[in-house]
C-alpha positions as CSV (number, residue, x, y, z in Angstrom):
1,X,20.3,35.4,-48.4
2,X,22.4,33.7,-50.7
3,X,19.7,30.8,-50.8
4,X,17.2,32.9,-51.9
5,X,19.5,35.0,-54.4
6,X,20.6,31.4,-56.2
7,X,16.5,30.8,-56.3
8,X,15.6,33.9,-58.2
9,X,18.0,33.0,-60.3
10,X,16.6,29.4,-60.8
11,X,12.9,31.3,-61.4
12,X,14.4,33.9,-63.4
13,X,16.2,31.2,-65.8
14,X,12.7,28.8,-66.0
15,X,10.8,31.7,-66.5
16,X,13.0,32.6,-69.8
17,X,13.3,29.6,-71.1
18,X,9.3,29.5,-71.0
19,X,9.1,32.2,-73.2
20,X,11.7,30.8,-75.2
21,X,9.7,27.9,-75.8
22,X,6.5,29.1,-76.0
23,X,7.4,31.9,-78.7
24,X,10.1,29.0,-80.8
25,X,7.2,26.4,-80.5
26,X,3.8,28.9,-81.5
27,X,6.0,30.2,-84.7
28,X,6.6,26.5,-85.9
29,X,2.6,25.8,-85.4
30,X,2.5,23.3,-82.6
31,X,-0.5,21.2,-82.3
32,X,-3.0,22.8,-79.0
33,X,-2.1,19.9,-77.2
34,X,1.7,20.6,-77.1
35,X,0.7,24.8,-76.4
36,X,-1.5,23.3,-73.9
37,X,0.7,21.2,-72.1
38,X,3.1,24.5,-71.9
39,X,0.3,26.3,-70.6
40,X,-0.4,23.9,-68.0
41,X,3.5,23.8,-67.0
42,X,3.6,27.0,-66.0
43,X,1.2,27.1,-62.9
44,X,3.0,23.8,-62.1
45,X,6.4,25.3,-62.0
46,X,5.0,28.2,-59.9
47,X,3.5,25.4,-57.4
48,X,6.8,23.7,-57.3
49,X,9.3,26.8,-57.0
50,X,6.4,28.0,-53.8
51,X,7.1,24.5,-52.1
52,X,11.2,24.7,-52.7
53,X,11.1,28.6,-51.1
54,X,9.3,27.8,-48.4
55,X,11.3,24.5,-47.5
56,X,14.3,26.9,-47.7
57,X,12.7,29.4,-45.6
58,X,11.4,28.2,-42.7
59,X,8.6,25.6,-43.9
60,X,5.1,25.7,-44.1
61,X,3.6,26.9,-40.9
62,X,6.2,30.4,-41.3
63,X,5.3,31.2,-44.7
64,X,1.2,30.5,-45.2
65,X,1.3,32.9,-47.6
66,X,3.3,30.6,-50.2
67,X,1.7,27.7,-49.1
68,X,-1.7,28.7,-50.1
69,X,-0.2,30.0,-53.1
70,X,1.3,26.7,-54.1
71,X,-2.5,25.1,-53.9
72,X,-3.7,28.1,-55.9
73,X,-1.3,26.9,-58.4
74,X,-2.0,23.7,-58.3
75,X,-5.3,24.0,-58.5
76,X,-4.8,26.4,-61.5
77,X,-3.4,23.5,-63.5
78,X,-6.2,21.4,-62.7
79,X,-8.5,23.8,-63.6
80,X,-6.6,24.9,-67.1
81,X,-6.6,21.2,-68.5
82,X,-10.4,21.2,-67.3
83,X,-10.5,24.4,-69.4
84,X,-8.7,23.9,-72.5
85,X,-11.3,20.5,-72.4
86,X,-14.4,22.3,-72.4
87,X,-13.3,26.0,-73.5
88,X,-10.5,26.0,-75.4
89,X,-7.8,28.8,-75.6
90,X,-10.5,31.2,-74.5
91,X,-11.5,29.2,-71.3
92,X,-7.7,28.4,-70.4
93,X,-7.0,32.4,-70.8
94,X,-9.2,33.0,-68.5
95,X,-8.4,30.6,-66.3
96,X,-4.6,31.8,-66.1
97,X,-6.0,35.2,-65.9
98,X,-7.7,34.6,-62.7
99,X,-4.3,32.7,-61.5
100,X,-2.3,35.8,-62.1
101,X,-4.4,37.9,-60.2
102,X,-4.6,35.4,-57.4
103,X,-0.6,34.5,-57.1
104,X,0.1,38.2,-57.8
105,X,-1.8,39.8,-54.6
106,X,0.0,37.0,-52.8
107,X,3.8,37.5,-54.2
108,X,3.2,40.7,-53.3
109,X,2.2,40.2,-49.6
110,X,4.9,37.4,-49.3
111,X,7.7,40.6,-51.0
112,X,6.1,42.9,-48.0
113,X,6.8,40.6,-45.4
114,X,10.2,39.5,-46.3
115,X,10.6,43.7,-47.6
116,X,14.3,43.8,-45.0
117,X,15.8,40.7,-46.6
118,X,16.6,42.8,-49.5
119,X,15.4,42.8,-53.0
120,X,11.6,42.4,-52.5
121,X,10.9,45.3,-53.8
122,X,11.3,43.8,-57.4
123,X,8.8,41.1,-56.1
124,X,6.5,43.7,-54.7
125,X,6.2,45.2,-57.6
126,X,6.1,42.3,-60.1
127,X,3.2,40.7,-57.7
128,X,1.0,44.1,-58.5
129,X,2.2,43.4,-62.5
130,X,0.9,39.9,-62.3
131,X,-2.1,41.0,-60.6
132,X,-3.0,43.9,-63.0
133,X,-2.1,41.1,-65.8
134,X,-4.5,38.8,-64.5
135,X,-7.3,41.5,-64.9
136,X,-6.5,42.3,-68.2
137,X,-6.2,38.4,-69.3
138,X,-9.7,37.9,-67.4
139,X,-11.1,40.5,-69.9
140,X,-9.3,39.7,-73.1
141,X,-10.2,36.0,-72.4
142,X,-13.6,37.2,-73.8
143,X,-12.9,38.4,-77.1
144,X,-11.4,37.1,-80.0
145,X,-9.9,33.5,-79.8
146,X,-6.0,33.7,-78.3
147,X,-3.0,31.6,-78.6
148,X,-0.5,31.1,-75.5
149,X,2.0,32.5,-77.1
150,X,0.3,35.7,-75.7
151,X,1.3,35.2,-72.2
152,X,4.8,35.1,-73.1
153,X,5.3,38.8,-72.4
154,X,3.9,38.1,-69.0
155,X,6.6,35.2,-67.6
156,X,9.3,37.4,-69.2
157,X,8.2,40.4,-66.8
158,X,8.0,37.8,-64.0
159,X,11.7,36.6,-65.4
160,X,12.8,40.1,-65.7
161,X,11.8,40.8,-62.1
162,X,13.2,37.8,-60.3
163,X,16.3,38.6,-62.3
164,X,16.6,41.6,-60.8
165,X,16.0,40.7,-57.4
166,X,18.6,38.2,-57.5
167,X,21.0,41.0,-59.0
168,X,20.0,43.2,-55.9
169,X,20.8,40.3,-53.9
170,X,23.9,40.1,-55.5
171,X,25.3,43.7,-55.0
172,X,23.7,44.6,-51.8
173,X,26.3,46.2,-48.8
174,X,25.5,44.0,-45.7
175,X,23.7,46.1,-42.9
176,X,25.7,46.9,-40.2
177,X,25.6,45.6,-37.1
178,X,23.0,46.9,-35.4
179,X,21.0,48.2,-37.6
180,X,17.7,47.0,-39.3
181,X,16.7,49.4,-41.8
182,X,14.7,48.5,-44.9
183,X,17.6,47.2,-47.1
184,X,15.0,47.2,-50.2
């Protein structure tokens, strides 16, 4: 448990300074390639963090869930440089759109099956965010041009709820011996 309490931290403190970046880097006026790049990271960091937590937690074959998820993400940042190529902002919205749907449903079926190691809760309910965010990003990806800086509020939700999960984590009373019960 404390393995995976230090790595919500770890996703919880990338995720911030993310945000950080992204919001201190749009307001100075960044050339796209620079807000692109950011863009881009982000999926990779997902893909990477998927392939630490499932080394940590019993490797590939015992968590299919991530493992797909990690080529999802990969694949997303593939797909958003093809994007930001041919479609610009618009295309590369739309493109992480679709990726927040995708890694959402599966953060939340990954947060039901680990639901009596404590704290999944916060990762059930920030993989139905992420999903619903994805929707909502799919959508808005066809209006009015957007800048990355948009999808700030999203990582700092996803921040917000591996923060907390790692604070539940923290303060959660052992289950005694014995007993099972749901310890979200």
């Amino acid at each position: 448990m404390n393995s995976l309490r230090h790595f919500y931290f770890l996703r919880a403190g990338v995720a911030f300074a993310w945000v950080a970046l992204v919001v201190l880097l749009s307001q100075l006026g960044v050339p796209a390639f620079v807000a692109g790049t950011l863009l881009v990271i982000y999926p990779l960091w997902d893909a990477v963090a998927n392939i630490i937590d499932v080394r940590r937690n019993g490797g590939l074959r015992a968590n299919p869930g991530q493992q797909f998820n990690a080529a999802v993400s990969l694949a997303t940042a593939v797909a958003l440089v093809i994007a930001l190529v041919v479609a610009g902002n618009k295309g590369a919205l739309f493109v992480f759109g679709v990726w927040a749907l995708l890694s959402g449903v599966l953060q939340l079926a990954v947060g039901i099956q680990r639901r009596k190691l404590g704290g999944q809760v916060f990762m059930m309910i920030s993989g139905a965010q992420s999903a619903l965010a994805g929707v909502v990003m799919g959508i808005r990806a066809f209006g009015e041009p957007r800048s990355i800086a948009e999808l700030a509020p999203y990582a700092a939700f996803g921040g917000v709820y591996f923060l907390l999960a790692a604070l539940r984590l923290t303060f959660m009373k052992p289950a005694k011996a014995g007993y099972a019960g749901d310890a979200r």
